[in-house]
N, C-alpha and C positions, 0 to 999 in steps of 0.2 A: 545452591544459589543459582537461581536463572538469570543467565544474561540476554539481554536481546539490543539489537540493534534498530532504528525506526526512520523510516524513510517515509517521507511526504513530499507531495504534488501538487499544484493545482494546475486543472486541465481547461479553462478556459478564456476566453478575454472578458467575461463576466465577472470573474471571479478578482482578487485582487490578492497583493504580496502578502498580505496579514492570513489570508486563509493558511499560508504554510505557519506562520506562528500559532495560529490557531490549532493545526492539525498536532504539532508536536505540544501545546499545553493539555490536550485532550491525551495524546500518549505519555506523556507523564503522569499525568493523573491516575489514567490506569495502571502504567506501569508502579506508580507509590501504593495502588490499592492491592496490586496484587504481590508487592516485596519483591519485584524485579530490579537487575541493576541493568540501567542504560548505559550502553558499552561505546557506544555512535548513533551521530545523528547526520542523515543524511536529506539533501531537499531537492525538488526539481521543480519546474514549471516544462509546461509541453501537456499534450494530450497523448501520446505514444501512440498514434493512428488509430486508436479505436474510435469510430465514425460512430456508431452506434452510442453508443457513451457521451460523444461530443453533444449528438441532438437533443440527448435526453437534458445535459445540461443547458444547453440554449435555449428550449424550453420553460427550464423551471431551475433557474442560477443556484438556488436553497439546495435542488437534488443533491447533490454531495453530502447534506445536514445528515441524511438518512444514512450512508455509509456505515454498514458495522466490518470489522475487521478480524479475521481470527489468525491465528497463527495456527502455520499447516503442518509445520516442521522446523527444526531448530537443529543445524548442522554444524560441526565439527571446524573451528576457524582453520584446520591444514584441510578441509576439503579441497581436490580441486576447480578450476573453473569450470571445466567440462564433466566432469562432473557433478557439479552444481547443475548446470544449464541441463543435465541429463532428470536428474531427480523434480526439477522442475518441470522439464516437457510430461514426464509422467505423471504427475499429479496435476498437469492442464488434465491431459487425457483421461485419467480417471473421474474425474470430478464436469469433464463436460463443458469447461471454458467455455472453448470457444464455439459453442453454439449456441451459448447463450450472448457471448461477447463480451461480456465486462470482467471480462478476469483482469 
């Protein structure tokens, strides 16, 4: 059985509180198509300083519509934090994040 956990966002003053309801009926959905059990659910509002991100969205408020999602890696709940934050800086790194900027 996979468990996953699902956190959502929204990153603008365009956007409103429902886009986080939205974002988690959409991860349900998936999560029911693919036989996943949701373990937590987790929400924020904020942009996390990605500038580049932000303009794309004040631009074109829908941008977020396109958003696809993958999962990168699925870790061990005694991980530690630093840990965590290690296995994450390396798969920025690998993958080219931050030159593109919308990691």
């Amino acid at each position: 059985m996979i468990r996953v956990a699902m956190y959502v966002r929204y990153s603008s003053e365009h956007q409103k509180e429902s886009s986080i309801t939205d974002q988690f009926r959409n991860c349900e959905q998936r999560a029911a198509r693919e036989g996943w059990t949701i373990t937590a659910r987790y929400a924020r509002s904020g942009h996390g300083g990605n500038a580049k991100l932000r303009r794309l969205i004040d631009r074109d408020p829908a941008y977020p519509n396109s958003f696809q999602f993958s999962i990168l890696q699925i870790t061990p709940k005694t991980i530690s934090r630093d840990e965590l934050l290690k296995r994450e800086a390396r798969l920025i790194e690998k993958l080219g994040c931050r030159a593109h900027g919308l990691n």
